[in-house]
C-alpha positions as CSV (number, residue, x, y, z in Angstrom):
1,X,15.9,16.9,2.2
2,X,16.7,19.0,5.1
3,X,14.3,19.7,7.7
4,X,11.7,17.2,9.2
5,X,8.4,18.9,10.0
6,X,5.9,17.5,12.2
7,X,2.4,17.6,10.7
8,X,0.8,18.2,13.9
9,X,2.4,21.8,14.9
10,X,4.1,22.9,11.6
11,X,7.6,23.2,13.4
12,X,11.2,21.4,12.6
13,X,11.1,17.9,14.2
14,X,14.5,16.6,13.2
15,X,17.2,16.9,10.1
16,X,17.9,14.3,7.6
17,X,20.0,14.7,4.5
18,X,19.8,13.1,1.1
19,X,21.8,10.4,-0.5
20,X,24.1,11.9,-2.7
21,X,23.0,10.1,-6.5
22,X,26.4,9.0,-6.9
23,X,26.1,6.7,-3.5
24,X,23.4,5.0,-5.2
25,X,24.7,2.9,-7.0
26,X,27.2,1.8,-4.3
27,X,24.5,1.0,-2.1
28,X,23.1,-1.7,-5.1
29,X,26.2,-3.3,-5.0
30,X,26.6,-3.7,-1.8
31,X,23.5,-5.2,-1.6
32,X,24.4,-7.4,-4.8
33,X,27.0,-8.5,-2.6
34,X,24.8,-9.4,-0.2
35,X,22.4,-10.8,-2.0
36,X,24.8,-14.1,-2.9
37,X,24.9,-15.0,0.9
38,X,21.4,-14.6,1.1
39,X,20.2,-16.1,-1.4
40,X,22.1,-19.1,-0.6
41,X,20.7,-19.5,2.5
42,X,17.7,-22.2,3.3
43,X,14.3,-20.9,3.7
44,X,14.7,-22.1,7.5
45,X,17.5,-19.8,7.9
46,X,16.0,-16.6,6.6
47,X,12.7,-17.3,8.2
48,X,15.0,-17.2,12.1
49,X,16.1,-13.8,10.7
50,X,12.9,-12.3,9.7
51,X,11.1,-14.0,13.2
52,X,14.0,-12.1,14.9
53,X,13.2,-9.0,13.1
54,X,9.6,-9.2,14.2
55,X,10.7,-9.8,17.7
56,X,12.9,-6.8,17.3
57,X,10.4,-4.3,16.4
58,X,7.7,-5.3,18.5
59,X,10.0,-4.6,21.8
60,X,11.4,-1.3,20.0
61,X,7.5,-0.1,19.7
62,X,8.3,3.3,21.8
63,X,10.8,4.5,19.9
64,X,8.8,3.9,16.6
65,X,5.5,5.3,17.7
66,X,7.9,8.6,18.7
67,X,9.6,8.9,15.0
68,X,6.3,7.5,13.0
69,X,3.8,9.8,15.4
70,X,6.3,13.2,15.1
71,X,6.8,12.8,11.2
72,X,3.3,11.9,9.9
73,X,0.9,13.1,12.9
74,X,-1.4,10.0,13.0
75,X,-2.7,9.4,16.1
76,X,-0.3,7.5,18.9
77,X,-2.6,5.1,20.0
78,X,-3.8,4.3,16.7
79,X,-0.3,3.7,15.5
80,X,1.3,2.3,18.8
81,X,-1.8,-0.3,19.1
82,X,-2.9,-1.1,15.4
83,X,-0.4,-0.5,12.6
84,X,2.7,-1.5,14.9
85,X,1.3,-4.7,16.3
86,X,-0.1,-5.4,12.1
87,X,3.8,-5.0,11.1
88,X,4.9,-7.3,13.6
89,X,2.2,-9.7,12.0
90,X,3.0,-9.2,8.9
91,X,7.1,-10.2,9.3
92,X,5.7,-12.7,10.8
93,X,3.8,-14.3,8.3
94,X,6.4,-13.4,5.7
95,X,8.7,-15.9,7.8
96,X,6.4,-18.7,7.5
97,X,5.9,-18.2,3.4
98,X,9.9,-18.1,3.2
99,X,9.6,-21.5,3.7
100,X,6.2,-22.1,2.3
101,X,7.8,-21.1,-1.3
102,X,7.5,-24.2,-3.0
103,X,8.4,-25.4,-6.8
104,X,6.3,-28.3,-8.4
105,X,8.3,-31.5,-9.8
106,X,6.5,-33.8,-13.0
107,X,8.1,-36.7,-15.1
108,X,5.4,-36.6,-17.8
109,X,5.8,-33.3,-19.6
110,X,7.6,-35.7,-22.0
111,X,8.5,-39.0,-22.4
112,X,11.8,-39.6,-20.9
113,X,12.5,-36.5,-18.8
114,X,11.9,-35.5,-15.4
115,X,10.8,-31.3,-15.5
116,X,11.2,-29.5,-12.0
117,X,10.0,-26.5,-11.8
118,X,11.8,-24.2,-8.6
119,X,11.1,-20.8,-7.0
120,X,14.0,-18.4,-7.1
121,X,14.9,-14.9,-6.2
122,X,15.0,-12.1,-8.4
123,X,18.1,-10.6,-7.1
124,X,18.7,-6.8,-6.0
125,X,14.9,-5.2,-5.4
126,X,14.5,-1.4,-5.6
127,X,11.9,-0.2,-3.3
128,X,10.1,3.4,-3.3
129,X,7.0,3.4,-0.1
130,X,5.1,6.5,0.6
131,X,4.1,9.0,3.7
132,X,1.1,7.8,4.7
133,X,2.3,4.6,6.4
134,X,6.0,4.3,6.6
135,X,6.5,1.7,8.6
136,X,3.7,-0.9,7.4
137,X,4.6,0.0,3.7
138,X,8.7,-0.7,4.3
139,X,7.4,-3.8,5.9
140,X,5.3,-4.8,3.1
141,X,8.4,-3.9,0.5
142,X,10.9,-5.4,2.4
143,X,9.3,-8.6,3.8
144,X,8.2,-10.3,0.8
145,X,11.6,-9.7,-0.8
146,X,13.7,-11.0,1.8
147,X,11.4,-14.0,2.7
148,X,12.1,-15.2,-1.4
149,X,15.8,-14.4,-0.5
150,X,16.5,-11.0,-2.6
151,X,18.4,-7.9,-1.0
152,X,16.6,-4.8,-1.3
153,X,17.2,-0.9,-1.5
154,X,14.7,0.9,-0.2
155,X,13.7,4.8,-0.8
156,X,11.1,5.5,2.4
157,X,9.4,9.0,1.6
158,X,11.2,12.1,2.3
159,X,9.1,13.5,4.7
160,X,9.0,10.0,6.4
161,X,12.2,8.5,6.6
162,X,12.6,7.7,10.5
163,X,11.0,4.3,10.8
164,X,12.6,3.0,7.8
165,X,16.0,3.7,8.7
166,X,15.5,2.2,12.5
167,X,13.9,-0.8,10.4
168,X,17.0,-1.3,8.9
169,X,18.9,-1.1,12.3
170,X,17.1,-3.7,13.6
171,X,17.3,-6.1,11.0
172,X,21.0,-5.6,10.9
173,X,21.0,-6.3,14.9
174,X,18.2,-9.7,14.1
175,X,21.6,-11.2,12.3
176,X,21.1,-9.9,8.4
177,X,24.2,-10.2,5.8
178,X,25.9,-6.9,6.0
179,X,24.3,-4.8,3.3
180,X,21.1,-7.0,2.6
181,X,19.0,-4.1,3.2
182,X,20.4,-0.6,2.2
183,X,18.1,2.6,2.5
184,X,18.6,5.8,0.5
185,X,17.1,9.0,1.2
186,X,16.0,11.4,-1.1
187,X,14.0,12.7,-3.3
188,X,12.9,11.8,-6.9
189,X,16.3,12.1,-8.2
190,X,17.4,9.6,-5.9
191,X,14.8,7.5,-7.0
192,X,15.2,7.8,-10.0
193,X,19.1,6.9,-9.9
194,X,17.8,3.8,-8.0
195,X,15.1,2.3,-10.5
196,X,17.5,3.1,-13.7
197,X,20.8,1.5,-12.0
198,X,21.8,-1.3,-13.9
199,X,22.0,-3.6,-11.1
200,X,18.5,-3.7,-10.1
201,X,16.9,-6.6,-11.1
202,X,12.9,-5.4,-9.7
203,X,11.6,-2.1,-8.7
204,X,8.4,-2.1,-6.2
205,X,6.4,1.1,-5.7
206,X,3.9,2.4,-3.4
207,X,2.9,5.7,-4.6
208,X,0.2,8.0,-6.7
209,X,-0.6,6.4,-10.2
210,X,2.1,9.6,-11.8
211,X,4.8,8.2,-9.9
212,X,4.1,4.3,-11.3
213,X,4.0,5.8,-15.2
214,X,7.3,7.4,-14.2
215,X,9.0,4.5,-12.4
216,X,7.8,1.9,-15.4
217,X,9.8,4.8,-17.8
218,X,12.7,4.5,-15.8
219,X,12.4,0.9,-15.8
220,X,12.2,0.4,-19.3
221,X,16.0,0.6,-20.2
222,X,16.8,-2.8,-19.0
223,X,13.3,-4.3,-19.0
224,X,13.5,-4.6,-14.7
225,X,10.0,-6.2,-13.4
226,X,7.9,-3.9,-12.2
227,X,5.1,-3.6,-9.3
228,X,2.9,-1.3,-8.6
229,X,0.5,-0.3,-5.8
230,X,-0.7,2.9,-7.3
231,X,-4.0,5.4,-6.3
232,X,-7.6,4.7,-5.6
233,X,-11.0,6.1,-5.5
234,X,-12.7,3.5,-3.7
235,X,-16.7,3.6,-4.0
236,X,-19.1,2.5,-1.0
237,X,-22.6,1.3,-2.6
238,X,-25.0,1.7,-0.2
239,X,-28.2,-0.2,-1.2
240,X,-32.0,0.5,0.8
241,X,-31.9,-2.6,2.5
242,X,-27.9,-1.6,4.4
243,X,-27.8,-1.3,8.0
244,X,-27.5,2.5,7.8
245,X,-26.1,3.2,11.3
246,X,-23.9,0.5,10.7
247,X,-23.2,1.7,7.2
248,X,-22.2,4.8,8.3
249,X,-20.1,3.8,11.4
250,X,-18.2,1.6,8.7
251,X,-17.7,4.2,5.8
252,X,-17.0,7.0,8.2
253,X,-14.0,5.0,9.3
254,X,-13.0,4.1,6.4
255,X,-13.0,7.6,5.1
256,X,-11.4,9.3,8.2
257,X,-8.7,6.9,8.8
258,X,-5.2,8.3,8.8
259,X,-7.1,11.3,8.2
260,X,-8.2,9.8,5.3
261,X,-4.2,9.6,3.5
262,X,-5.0,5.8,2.3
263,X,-5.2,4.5,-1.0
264,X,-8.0,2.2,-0.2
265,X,-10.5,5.3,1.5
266,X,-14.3,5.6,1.4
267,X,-14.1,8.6,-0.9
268,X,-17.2,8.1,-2.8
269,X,-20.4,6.8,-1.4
270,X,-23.2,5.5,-3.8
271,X,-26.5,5.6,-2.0
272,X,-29.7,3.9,-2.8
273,X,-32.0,6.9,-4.2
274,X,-35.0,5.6,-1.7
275,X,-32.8,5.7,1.6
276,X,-30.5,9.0,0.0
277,X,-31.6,11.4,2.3
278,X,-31.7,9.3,5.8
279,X,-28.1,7.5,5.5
280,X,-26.3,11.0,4.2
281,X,-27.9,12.5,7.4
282,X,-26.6,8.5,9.4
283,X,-23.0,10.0,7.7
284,X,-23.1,13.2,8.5
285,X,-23.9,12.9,12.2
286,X,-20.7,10.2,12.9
287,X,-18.5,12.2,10.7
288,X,-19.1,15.0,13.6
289,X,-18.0,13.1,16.2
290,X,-14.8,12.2,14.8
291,X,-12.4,13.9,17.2
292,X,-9.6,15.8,15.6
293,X,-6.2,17.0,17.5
294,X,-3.2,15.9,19.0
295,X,-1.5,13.1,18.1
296,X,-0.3,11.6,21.6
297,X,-3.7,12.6,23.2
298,X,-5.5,9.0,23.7
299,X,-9.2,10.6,22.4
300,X,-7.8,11.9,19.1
301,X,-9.0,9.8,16.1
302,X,-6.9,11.5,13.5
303,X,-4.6,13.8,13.0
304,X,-3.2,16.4,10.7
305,X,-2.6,15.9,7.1
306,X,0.9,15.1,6.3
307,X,2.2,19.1,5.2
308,X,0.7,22.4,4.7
309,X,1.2,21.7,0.6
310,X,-1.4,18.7,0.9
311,X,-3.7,20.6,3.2
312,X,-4.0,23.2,0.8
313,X,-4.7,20.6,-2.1
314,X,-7.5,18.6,0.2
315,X,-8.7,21.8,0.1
316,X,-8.6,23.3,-3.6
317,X,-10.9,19.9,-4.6
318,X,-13.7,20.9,-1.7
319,X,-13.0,24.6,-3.0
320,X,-13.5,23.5,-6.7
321,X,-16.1,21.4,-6.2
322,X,-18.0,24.0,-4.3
323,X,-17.5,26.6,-7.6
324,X,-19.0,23.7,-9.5
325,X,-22.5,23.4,-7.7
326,X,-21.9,21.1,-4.9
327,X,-22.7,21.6,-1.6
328,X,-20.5,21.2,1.4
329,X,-22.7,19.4,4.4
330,X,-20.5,19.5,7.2
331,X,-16.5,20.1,7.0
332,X,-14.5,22.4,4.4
333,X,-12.3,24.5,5.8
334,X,-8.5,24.1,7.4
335,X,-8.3,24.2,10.9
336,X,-7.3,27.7,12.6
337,X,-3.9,27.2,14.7
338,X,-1.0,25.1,14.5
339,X,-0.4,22.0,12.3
340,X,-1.8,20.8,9.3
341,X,-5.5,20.0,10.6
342,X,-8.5,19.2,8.2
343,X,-11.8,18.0,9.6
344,X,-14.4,15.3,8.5
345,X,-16.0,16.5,5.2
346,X,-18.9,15.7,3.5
347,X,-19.8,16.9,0.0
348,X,-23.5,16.6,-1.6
349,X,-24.3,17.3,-5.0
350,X,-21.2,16.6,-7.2
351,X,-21.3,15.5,-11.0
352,X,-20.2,11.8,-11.4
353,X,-17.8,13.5,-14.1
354,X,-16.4,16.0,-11.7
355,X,-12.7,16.2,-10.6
356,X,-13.5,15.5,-6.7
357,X,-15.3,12.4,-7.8
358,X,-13.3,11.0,-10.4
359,X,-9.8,12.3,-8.7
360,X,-7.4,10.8,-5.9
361,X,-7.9,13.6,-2.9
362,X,-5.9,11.7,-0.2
363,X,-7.9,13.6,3.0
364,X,-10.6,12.9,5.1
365,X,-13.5,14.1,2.1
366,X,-16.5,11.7,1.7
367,X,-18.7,12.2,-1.7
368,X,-22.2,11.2,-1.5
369,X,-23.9,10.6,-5.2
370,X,-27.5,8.5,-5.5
371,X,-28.2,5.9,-8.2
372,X,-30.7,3.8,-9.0
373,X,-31.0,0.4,-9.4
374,X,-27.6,-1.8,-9.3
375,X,-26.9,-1.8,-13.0
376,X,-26.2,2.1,-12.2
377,X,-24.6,1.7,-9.2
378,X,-22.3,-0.8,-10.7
379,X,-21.8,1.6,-13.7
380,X,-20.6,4.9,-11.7
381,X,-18.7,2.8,-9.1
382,X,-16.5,1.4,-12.2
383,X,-16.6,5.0,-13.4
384,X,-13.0,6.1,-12.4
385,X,-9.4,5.3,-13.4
386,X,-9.0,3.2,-10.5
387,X,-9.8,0.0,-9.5
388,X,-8.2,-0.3,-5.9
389,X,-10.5,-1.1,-3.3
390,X,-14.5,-0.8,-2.5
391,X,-17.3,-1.9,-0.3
392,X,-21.0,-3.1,-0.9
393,X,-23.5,-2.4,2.2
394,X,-26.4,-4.4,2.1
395,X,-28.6,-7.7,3.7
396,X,-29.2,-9.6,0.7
397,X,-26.2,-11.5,0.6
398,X,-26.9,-12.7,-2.6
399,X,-27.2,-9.2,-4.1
400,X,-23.8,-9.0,-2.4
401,X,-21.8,-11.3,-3.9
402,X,-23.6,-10.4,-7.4
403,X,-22.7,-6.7,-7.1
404,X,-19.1,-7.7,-5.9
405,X,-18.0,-10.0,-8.6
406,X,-19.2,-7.0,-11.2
407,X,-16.8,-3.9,-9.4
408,X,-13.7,-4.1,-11.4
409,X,-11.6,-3.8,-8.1
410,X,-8.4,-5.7,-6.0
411,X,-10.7,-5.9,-3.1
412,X,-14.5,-5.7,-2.4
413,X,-15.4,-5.8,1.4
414,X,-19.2,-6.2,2.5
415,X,-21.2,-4.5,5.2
416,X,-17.5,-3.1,6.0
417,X,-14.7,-1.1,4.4
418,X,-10.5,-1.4,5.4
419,X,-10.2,-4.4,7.0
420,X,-7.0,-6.8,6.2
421,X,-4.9,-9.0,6.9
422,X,-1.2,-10.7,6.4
423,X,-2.6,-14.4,4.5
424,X,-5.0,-12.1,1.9
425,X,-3.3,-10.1,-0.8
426,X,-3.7,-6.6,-1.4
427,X,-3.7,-5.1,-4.9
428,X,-5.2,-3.4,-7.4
429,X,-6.2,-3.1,-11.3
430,X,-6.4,-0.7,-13.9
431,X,-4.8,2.6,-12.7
432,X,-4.3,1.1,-9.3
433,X,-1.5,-1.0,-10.4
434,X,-0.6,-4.6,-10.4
435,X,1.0,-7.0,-7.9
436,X,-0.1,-7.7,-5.0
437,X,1.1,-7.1,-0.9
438,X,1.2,-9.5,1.4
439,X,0.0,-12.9,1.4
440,X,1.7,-15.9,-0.6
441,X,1.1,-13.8,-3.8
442,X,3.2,-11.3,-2.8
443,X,6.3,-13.7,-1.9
444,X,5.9,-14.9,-5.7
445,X,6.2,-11.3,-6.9
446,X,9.3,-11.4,-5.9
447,X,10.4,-14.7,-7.4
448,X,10.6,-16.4,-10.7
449,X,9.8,-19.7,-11.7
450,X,12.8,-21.9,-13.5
451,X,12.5,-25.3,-15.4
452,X,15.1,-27.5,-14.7
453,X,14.8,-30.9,-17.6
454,X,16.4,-33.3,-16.8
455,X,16.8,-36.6,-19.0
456,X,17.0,-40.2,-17.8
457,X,15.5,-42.6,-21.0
458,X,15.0,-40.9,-23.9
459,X,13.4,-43.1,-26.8
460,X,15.6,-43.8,-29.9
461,X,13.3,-41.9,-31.8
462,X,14.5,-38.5,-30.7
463,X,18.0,-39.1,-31.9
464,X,16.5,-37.8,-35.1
465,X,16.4,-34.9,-33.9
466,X,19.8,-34.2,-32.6
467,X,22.4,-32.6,-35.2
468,X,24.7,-35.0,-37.2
């Protein structure tokens, strides 16, 4: 791994070093080791642990806005006063649904015997989270699997390895079993040790849709569950009758936020062919006030991308598209200076079948494509490999909900785009993935449901069936 750089000035922030691969597999076991405490323990029990955790991390918020802020650039305040406070939230919840995991109990499946059906864990969890958000994504790994009483391994992103590790501190120091949750650093030879060891029982990844195909390959030797929160492309259908200031206040944010390095982004917006020309010029005028610079300076929206590679593939899809007849309205070009800076784009005039509409960019680009009527809006949002996340902007709430229940998405906000939150579970389809984060659902994911049958008056007629 070697040297951290910080997005925001392009210098060496710190130093980590790799896992050696042969350390892997030590670190499972120690966690299988843990894992027999834990999993032991009452849902009350590792619901103190996890509220302690929370606790934990909420007092340690300077120190993680300082590692989180100098390896990923995203602003301080919007970090220190939105995605800390969410993580906090979330472990919170996740303490509560430790002991909200309930079986189901019957005595009429058949005559004579009492069927239980329990919740239990999986056993060791491999987890792989990305750059963009490390510390809400280890959260969102880690939670879930320790509220349904697993130990967990966890990979963080190489670039991005600071809040994980200091995660892992403090849930030592909240009163963990030693080893419960191990983190290896590394890059996708570590990973790929960790999802092919033998003693993994689950492997969870957040990641681009490549790295879920490769992680199910590795996963296929001894048939380990698998989830997956893969890419997006999420479409924003904008209909004549939207709010269009509003509209473009909404999908401005949500393609600009963390500088537009979120699976779940405004990246294509479908507008209404009648209203086209008024809400692209709404977008284009709130995209320019989108202030971009220094991280720790309170009126900086976002930031830098994550590293001068990304930057310069942000860039080769405007560049591309550009070659291809589309026209750049605003935006397009890296910043001059320090850092990894790209501004607010907006592109005009790009083929539905073209790569910057139908690819994952991961930057702060907004496509603007008309249709007309919903049957074609429905049709080109679907239109994509993915199937993460989208919004519908309009009045009629009964056009709404009809245009909603046809996108063939995890989540469909209307008359807004990005909002969540810890009791609703986030997920995709298609290439998006399967399973989902947070929420109930996502404490299931990480358990399985056992029968247990047991007998107390069998009739006499089913001693015909029992061997001589």
């Amino acid at each position: 791994m070697g040297k951290l750089i910080n997005p925001a000035t392009g210098e060496s922030a710190a130093e980590a070093h790799a896992t050696p691969v042969g350390e892997v597999a030590a670190a499972v076991r120690r966690a299988r080791a843990a894992f027999a405490e834990w999993s032991a323990a009452t849902p009350a029990e590792r619901a103190r642990v996890l509220l302690r955790l929370a606790d934990l991390v909420e007092a340690d918020a300077e120190e993680l806005t300082r590692l989180e802020v100098t390896e990923t650039g995203k602003p301080a305040a919007v970090f220190r006063d939105g995605e800390l406070p969410f993580a906090v939230d979330n472990l919170r919840f996740f303490a509560g649904a430790a002991r909200s995991l309930d079986g189901t109990g019957a005595g009429v499946f058949s005559a004579g015997y009492t069927s239980v059906l329990v919740r239990r864990p999986v056993g060791v969890v491999a987890s792989i989270a990305p750059w963009n958000f490390p510390l809400v994504m280890a959260v969102w790994k880690v939670g879930p699997a320790l509220a349904a009483g697993n130990a967990v391994v966890i990979k963080p992103a190489p670039q991005t390895p600071g809040t994980t590790l200091r995660l892992a501190e403090l849930f030592a120091r909240a009163g963990a079993p030693d080893g419960l949750l191990q983190v290896v650093l590394g890059d996708a030879e570590v990973g790929q040790a960790l999802v092919t060891d033998p003693g993994v029982d689950m492997v969870s990844v957040t990641g681009s849709t490549e790295t879920g195909r490769a992680v199910m390959r590795g996963a296929t030797g001894s048939l380990k569950r698998v989830h997956l929160e893969l890419g997006g492309k999420a479409p924003a259908l904008v209909f004549g009758d939207a709010d269009l200031a509003e509209m473009a206040r909404g999908v401005a944010l949500g393609a600009t936020y963390n500088t537009g390095q979120d699976c779940t982004a405004a990246t294509r917006v479908y507008i209404a062919r009648e209203v086209y020309g008024e809400a692209v010029e709404a977008l284009h005028g709130t995209l320019a006030q989108i202030t971009v610079g220094d991280p720790w300076d309170p009126a900086t929206d976002i930031g830098p991308l994550i590293s001068a590679g990304h930057r310069d593939r942000v860039h080769g899809f405007v560049e591309r598209a550009v070659s291809a007849g589309a026209a750049v309205l605003r935006g397009g070009a890296p910043a001059e200076g320090p850092g990894f800076f790209y501004p607010p784009t907006l592109v005009d005039g790009a083929r539905q079948d073209s790569e910057i509409v139908q690819g994952e960019l991961f930057g702060p680009v907004l496509v603007a494509l008309p249709f007309d009527g919903e049957d074609e809006a429905v049709r080109l949002a679907n239109d994509t490999p993915y199937g993460l996340a989208s919004s519908v902007w309009s009045s009629d709430v009964s056009r709404a909900l009809r245009v909603s229940h046809r996108l063939d998405v995890g989540v469909t906000w209307v008359n807004d785009h990005l909002p969540i939150a810890s009791e609703a579970p986030h997920g995709g389809v298609k290439g998006s993935g399967f399973g989902k984060d947070m929420s109930q659902e996502a404490v299931q994911e990480y358990s399985v449901t056992r029968h247990l049958m047991i007998k107390h008056q069998a009739p006499e007629a089913r001693e015909s069936f029992r061997p001589a």
